[in-house]
DSSP file (Angstrom, degrees, kcal/mol; ACC not computed):
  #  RESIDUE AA STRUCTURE BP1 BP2  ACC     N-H-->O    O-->H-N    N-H-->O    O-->H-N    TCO  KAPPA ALPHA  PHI   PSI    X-CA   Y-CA   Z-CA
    1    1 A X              0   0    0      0, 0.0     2,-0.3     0, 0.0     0, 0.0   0.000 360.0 360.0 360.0 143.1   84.3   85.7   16.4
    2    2 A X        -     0   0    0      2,-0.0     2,-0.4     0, 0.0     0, 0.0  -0.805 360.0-153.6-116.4 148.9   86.7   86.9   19.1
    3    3 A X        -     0   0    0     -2,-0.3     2,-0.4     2,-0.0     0, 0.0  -0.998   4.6-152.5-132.9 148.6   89.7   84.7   20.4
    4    4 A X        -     0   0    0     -2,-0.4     2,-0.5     2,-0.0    -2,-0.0  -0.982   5.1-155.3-124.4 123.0   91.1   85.1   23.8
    5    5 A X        +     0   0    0     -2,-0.4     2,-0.3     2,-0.0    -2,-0.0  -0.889  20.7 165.0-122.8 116.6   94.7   84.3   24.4
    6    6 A X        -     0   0    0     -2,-0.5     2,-0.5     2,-0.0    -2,-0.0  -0.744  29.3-133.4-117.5 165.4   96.1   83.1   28.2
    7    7 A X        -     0   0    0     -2,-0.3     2,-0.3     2,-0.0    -2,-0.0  -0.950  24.7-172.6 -99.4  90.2   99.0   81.6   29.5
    8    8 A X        -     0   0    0     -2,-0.5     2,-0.5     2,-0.0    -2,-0.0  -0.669   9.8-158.2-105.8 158.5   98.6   79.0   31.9
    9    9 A X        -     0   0    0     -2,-0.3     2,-0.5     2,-0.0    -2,-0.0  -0.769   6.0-156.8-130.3 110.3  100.9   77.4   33.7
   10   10 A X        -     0   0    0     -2,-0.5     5,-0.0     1,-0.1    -2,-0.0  -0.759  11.8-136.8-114.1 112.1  100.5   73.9   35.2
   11   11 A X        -     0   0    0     -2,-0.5     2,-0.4     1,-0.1    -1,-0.1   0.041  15.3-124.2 -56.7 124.2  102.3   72.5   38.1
   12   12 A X  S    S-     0   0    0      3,-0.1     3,-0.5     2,-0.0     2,-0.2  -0.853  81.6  -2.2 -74.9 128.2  103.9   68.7   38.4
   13   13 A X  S    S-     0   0    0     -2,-0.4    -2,-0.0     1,-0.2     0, 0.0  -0.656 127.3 -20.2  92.8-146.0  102.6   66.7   41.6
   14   14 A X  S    S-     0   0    0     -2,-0.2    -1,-0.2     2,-0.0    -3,-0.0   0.702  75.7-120.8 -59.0 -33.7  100.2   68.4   44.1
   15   15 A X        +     0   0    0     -3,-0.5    -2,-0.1     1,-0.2    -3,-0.1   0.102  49.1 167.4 101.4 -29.1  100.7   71.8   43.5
   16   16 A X        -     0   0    0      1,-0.1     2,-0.3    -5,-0.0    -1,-0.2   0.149  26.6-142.0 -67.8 155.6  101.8   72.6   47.0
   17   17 A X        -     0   0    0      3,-0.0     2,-0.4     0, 0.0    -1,-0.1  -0.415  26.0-109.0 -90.1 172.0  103.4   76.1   47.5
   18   18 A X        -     0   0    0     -2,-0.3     2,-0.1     0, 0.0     0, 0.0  -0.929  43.8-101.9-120.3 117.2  106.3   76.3   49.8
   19   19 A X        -     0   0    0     -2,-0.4     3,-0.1     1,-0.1    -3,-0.0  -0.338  39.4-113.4 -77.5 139.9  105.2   78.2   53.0
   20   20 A X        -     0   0    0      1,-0.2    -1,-0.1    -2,-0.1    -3,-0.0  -0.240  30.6-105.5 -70.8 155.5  106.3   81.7   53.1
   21   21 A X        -     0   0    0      1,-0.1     2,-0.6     3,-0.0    -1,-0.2  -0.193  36.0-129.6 -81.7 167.2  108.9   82.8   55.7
   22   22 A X        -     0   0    0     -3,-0.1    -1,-0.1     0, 0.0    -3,-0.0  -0.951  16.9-108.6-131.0 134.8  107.5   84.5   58.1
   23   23 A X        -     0   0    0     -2,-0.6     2,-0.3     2,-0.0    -3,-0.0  -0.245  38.5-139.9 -76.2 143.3  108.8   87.7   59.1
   24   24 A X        -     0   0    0      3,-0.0     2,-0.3     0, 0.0     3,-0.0  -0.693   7.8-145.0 -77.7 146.8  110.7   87.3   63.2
   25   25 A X        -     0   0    0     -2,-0.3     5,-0.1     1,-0.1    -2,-0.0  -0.965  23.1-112.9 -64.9 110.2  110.2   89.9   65.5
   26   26 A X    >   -     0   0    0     -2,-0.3     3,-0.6     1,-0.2    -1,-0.1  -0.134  29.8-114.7 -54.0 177.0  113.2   90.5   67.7
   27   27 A X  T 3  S+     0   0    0      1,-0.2    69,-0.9     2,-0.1    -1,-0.2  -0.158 115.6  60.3 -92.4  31.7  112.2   89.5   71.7
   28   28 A X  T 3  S+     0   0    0     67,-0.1    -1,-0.2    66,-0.1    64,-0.2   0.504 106.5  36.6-117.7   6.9  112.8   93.3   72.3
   29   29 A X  S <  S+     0   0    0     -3,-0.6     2,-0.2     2,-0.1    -2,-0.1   0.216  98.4 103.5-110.9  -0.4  110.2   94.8   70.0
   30   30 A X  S    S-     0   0    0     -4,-0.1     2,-0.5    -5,-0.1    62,-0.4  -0.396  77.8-107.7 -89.2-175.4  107.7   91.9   70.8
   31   31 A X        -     0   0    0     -2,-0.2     5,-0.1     1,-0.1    60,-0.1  -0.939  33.5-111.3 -93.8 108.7  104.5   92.6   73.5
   32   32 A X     >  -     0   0    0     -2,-0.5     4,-1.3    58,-0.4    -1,-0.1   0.197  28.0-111.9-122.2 165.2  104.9   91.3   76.2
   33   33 A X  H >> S+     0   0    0      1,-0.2     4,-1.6     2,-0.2     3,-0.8   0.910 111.4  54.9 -57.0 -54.7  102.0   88.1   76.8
   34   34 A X  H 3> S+     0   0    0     66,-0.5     4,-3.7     1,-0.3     5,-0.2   0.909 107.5  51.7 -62.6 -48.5   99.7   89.9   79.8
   35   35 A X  H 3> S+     0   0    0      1,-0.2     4,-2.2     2,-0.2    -1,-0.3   0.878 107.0  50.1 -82.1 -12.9   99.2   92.9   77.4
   36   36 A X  H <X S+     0   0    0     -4,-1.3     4,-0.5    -3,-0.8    -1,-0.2   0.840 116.0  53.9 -59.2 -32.9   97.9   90.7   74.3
   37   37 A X  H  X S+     0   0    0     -4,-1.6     4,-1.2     1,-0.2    -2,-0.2   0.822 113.5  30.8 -80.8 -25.3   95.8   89.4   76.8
   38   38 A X  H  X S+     0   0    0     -4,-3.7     4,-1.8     1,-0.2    -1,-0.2   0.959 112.0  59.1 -94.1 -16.6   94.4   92.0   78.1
   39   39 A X  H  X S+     0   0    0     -4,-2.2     4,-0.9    -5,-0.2    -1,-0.2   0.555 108.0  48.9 -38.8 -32.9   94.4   93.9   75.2
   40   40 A X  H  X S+     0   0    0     -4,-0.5     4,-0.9     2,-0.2    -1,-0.2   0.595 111.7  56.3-102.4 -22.7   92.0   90.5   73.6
   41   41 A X  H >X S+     0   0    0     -4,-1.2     3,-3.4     2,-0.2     4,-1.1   0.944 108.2  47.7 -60.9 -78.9   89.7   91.2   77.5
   42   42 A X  H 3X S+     0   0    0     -4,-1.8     4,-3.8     1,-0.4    -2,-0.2   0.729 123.1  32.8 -55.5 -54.3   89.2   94.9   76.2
   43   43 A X  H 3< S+     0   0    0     -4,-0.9    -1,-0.4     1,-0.3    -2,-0.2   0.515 110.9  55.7-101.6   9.4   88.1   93.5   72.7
   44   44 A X  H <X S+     0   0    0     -3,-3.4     4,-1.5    -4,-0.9    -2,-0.3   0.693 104.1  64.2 -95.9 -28.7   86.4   90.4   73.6
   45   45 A X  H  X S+     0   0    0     -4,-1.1     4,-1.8     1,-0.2     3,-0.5   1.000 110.3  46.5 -32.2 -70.2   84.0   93.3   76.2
   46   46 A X  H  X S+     0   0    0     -4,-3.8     4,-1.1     1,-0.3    -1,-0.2   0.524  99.2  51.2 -83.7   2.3   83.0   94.7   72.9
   47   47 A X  H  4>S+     0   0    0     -3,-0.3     5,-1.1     2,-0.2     6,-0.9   0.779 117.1  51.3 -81.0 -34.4   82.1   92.2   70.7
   48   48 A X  H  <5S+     0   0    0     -4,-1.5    -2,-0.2    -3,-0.5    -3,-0.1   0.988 119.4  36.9 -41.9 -58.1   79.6   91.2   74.1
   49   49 A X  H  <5S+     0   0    0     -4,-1.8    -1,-0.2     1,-0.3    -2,-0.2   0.951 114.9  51.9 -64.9 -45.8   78.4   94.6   74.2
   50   50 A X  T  <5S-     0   0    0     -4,-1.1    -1,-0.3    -5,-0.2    -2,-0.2   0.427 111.4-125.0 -68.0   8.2   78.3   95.1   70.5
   51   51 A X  T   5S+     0   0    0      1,-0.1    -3,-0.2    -4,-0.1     3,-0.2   0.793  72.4 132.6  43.2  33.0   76.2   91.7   70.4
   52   52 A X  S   <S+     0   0    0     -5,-1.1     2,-0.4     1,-0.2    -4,-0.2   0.801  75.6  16.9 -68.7 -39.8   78.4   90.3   68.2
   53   53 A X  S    S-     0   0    0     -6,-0.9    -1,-0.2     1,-0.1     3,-0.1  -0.995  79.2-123.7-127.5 147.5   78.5   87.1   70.5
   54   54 A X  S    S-     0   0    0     -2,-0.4     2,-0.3     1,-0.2    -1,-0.1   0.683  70.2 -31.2 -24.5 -59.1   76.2   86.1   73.0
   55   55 A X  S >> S-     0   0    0     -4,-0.0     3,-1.9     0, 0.0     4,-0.9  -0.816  73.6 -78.1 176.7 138.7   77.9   85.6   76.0
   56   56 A X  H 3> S+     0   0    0      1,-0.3     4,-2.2    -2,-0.3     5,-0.3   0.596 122.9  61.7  13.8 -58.4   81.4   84.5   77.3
   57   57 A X  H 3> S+     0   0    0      1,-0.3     4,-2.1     2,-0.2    -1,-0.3   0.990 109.0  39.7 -72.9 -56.1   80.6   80.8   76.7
   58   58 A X  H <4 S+     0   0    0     -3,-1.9     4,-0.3     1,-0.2    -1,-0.3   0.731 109.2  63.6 -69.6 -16.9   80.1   81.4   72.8
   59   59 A X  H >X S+     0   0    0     -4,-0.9     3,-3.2     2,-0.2     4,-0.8   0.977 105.9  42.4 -65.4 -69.2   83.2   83.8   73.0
   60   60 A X  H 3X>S+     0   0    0     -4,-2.2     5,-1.1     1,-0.3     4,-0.5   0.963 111.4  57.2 -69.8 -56.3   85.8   80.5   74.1
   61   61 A X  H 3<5S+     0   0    0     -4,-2.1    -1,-0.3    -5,-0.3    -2,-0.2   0.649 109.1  43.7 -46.4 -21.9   84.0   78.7   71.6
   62   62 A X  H <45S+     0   0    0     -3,-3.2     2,-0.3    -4,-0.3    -2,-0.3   0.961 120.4  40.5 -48.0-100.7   85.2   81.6   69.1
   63   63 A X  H  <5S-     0   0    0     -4,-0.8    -2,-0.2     1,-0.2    -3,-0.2  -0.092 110.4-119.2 -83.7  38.9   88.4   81.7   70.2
   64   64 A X  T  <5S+     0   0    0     -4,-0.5     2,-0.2    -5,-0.3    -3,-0.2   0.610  71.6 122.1  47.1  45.3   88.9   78.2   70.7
   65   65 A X      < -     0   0    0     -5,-1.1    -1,-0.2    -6,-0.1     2,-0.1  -0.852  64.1 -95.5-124.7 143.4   89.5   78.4   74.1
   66   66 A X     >  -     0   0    0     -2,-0.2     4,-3.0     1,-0.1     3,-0.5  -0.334  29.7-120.5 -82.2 162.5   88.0   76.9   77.4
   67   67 A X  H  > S+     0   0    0      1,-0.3     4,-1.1     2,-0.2     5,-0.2   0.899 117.3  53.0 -82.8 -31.3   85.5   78.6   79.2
   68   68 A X  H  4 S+     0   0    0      2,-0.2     4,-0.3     1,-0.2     3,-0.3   0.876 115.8  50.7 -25.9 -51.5   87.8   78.6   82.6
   69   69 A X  H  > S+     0   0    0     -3,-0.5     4,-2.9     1,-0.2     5,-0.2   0.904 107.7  48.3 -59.7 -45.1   90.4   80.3   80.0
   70   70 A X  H  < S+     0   0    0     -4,-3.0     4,-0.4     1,-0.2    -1,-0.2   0.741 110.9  48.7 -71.4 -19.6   88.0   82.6   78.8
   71   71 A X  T  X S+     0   0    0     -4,-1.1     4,-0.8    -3,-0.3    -1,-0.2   0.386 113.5  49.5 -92.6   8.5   86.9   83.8   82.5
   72   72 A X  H  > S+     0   0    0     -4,-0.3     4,-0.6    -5,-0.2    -2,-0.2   0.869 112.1  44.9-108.7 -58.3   90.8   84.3   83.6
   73   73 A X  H  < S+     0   0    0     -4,-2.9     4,-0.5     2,-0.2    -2,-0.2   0.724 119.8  43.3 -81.4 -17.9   91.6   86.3   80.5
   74   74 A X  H >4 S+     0   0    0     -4,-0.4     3,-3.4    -5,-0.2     4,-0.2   0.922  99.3  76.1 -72.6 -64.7   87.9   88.6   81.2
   75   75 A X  H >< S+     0   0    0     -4,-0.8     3,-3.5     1,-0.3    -2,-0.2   0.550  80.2  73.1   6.7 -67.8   89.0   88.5   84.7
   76   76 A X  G >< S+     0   0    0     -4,-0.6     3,-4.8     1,-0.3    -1,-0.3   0.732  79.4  70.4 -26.2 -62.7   91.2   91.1   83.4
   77   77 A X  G <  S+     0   0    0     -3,-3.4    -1,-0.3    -4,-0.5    -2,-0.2   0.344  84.4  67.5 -64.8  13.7   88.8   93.6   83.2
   78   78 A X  G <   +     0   0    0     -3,-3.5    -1,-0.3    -4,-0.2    -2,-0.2   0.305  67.0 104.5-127.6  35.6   88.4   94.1   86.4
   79   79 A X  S <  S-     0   0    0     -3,-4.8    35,-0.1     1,-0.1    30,-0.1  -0.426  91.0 -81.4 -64.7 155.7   91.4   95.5   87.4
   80   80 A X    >>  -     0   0    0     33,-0.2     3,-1.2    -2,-0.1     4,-0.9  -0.346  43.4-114.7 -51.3 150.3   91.2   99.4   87.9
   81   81 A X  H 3>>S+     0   0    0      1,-0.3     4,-2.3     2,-0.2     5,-0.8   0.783 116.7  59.0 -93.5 -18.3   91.3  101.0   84.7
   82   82 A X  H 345S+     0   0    0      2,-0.2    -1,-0.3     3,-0.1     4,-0.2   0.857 110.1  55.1 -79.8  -0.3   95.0  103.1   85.4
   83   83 A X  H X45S+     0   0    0     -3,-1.2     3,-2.1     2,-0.1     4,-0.3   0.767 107.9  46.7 -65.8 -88.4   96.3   98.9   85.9
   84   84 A X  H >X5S+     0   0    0     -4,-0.9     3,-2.6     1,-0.3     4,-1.3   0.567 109.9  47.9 -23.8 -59.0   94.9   98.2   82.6
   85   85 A X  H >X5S+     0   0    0     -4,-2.3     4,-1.7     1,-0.3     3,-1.1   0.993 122.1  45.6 -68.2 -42.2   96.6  101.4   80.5
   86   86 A X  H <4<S+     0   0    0     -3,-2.1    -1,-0.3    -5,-0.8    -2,-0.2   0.717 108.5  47.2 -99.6  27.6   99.7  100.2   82.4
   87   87 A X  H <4 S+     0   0    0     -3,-2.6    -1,-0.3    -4,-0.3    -2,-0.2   0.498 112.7  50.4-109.9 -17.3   99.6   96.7   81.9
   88   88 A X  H << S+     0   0    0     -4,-1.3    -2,-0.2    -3,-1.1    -3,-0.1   0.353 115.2  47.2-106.2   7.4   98.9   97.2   77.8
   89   89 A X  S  < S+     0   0    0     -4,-1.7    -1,-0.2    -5,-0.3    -2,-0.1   0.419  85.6 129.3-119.4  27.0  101.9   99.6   77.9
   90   90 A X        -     0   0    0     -3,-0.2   -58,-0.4     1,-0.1     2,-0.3  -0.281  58.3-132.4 -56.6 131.6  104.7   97.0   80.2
   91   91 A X        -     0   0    0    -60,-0.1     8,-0.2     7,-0.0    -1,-0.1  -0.764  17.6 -86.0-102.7 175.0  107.3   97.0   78.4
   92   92 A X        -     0   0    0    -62,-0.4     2,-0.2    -2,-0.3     6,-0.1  -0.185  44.7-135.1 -55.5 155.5  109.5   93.5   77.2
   93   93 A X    >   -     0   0    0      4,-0.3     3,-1.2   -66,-0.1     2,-0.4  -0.385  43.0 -65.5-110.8 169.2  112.0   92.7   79.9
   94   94 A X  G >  S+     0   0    0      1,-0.2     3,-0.7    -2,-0.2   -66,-0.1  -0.522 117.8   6.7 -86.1 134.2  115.6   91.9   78.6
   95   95 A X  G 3  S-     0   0    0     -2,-0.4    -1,-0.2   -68,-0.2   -67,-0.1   0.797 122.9 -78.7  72.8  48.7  116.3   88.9   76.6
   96   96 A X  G <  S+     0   0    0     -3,-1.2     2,-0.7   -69,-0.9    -1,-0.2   0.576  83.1 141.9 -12.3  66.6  112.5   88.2   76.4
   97   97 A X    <   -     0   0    0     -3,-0.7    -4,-0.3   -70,-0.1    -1,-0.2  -0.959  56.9-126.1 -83.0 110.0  111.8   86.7   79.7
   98   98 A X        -     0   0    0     -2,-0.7     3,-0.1    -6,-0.1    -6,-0.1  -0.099  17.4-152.6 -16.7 125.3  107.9   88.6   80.4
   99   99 A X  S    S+     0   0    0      1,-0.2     2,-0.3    -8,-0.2    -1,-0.1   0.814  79.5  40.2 -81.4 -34.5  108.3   90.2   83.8
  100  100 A X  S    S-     0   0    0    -13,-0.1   -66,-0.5    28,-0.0     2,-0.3  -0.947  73.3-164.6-121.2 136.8  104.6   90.1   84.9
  101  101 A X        -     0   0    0     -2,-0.3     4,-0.3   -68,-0.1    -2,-0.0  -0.454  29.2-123.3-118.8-176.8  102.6   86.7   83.9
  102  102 A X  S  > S+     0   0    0     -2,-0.3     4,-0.7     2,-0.2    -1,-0.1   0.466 117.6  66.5-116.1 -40.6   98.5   86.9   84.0
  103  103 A X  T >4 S+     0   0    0      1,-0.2     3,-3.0     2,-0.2     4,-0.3   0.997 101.9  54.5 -63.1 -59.5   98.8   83.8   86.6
  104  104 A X  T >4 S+     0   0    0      1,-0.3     3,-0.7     2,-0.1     4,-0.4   0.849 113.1  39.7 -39.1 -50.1  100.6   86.9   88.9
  105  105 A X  T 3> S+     0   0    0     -4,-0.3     4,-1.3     1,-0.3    -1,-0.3   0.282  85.8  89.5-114.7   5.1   97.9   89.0   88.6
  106  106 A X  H <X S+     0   0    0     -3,-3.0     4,-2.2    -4,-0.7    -1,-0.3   0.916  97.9  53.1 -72.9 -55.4   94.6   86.2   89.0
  107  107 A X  H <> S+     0   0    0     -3,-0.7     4,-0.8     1,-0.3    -1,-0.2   0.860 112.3  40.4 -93.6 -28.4   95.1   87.2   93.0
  108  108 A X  H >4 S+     0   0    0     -4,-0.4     3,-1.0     1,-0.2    -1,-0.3   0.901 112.8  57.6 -55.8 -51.6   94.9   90.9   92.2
  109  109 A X  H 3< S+     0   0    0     -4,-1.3    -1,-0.2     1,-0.2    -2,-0.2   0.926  98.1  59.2 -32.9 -61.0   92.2   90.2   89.9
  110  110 A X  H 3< S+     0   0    0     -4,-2.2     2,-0.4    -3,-0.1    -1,-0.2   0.691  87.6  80.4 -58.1 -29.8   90.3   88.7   92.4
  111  111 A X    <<  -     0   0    0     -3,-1.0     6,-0.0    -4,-0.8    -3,-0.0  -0.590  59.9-160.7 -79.1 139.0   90.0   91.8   95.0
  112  112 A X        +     0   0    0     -2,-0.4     2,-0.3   -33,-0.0    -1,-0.1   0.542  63.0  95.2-112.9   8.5   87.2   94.3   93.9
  113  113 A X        -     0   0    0      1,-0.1     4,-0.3     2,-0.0   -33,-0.2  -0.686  64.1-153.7 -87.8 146.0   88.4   97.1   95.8
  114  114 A X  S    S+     0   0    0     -2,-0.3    -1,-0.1     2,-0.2    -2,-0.0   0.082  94.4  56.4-100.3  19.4   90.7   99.5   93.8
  115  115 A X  S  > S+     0   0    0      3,-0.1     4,-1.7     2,-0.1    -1,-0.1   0.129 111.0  54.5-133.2 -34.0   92.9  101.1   96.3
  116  116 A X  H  > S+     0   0    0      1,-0.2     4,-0.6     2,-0.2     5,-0.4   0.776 110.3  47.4 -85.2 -11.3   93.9   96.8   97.3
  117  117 A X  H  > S+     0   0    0     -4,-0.3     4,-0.7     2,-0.1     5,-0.3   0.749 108.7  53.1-107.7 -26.2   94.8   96.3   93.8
  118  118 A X  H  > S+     0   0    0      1,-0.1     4,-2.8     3,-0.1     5,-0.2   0.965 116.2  37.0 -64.4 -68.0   96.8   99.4   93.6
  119  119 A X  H  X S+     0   0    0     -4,-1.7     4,-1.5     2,-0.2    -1,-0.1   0.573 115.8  49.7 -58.6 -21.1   98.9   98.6   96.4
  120  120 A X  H  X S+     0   0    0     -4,-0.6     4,-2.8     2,-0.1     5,-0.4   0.733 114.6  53.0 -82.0 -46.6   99.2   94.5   95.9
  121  121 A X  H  X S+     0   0    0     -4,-0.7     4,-1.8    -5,-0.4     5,-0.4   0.965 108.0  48.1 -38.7 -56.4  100.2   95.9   92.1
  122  122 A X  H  X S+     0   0    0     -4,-2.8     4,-3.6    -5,-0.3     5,-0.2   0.990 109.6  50.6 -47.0 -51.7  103.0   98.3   93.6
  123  123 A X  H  X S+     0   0    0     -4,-1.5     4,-1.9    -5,-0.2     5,-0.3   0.967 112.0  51.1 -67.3 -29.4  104.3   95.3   95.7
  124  124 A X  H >X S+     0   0    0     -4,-2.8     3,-2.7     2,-0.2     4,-2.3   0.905 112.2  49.3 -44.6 -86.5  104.3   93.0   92.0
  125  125 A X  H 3X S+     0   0    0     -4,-1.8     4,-1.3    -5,-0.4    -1,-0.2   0.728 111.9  40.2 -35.0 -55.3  106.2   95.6   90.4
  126  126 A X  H 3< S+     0   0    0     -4,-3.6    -1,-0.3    -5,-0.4     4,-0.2   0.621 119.8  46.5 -87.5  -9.9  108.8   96.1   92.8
  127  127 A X  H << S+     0   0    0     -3,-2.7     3,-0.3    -4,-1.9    -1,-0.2   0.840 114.7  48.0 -73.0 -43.7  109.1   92.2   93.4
  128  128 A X  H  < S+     0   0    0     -4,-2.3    -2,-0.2    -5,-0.3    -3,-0.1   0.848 110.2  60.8 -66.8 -23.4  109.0   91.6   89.2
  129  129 A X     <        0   0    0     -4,-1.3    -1,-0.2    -5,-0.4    -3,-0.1   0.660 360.0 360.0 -54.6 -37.5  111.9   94.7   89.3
  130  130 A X              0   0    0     -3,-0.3    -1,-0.3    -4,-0.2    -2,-0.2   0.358 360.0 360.0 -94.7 360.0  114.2   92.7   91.3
């Protein structure tokens, strides 16, 4: 006959743990909102393509988002692709106010020529600059 010897240790009340701190990020190392988002465009594409979800509509249902929400943050992906690289590398503006918001960029979005979205982008930048 074998004996097997544990230690348990048994909790008064509920149990509950005490939620762990969670480590802060200063507001100058954090990312700025537009590039999480577009950054989540880039990798909500490939789960489409990758058939991982169906379509858009099962996507917002995913990410627990409305489908209006979900076509504003796709939107994204049809800026010209040298916006995108420099919209996922913006960096934090000082005392983390975001300089460029995703609402700014809906009208940019909206043009499907790529020479009009460079040049409304230049005038963003040099308006968010000031």
């Amino acid at each position: 006959m074998t004996t097997v010897t544990r230690t348990v240790k048994f909790r008064h009340g509920r149990g509950r743990r005490r939620p762990q701190k969670e480590e802060t990020v200063p507001p100058s190392e954090r990312v700025p909102r537009v590039a999480r988002l577009m950054a989540l465009a880039i990798k909500f594409d490939g789960m489409i393509r990758d058939g991982v979800v169906a379509n858009q509509s099962e996507l917002s249902e995913l990410a627990r988002v409305t489908q209006p929400r979900m076509t504003q943050i796709m939107n994204l992906l049809h800026l010209a692709p040298d916006l995108q690289e420099a919209i996922l590398s913006l960096p934090q503006s000082a005392h983390g106010v975001p300089q460029l918001t995703e609402r700014e960029l809906r009208p940019i979005v909206q043009i499907s020529d790529w020479r009009s979205q460079r040049a409304l982008w230049a005038a963003l930048c040099r308006r968010c600059s000031t």
